[in-house]
C-alpha positions, -999 to 999 in steps of 0.1 A, spaced: -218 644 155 -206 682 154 -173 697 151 -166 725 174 -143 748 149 -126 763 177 -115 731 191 -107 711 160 -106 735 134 -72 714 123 -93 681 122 -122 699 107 -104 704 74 -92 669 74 -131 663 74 -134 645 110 -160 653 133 -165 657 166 -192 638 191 -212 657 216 -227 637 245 -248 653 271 -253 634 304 -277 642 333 -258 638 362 -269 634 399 -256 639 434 -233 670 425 -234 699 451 -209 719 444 -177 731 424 -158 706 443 -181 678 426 -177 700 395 -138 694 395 -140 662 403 -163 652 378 -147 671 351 -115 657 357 -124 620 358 -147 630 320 -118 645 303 -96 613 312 -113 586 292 -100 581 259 -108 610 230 -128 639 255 -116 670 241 -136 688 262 -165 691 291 -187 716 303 -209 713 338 -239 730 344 -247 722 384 -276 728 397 -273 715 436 -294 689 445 -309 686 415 -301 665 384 -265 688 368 -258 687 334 -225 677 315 -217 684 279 -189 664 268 -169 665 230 -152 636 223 -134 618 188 -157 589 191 -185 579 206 -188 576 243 -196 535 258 -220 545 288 -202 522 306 -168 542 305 -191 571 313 -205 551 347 -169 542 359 -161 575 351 -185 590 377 -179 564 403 -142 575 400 -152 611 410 -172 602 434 -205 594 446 -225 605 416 -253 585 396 -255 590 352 -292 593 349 -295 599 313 -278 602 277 -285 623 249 -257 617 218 -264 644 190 
């Protein structure tokens, strides 16, 4: 867990902290996929945030800050929401 003070600085003094979840993320080619993916992440329940790093063709990055842990499940549905895009990996810190 981490608490982004710029983005919670309000629920950092109430002592609550924030989870970072980084997902590897495959089948995105472009900023459309970006959007679309981004969208459909910042939807489920708590994401206060997400950040994309694509890399076309290749496995793309996404850092997402949420309240609470995110269920990999919620995560999957997310991505077959946005498209046709596979989560091949999950790092919580």
């Amino acid at each position: 867990q981490m608490c982004i003070r710029d983005r919670c600085a309000p629920a950092h003094r109430k002592g609550i902290l924030m989870n970072s979840t980084t997902l590897d993320i495959s089948g995105m080619t472009c900023a459309h996929c970006v959007m679309h993916v981004t969208e459909e992440l910042k939807a489920l329940d708590g994401v206060k945030d997400v950040k994309i790093d694509l890399h076309p063709g290749e496995i793309s990055t996404a850092m997402v800050v949420s309240e609470n842990p995110l269920d990999d499940a919620a995560l999957r549905e997310a991505l077959d929401e946005a498209g046709d895009y596979k989560l091949e990996g999950v790092i919580r810190t």
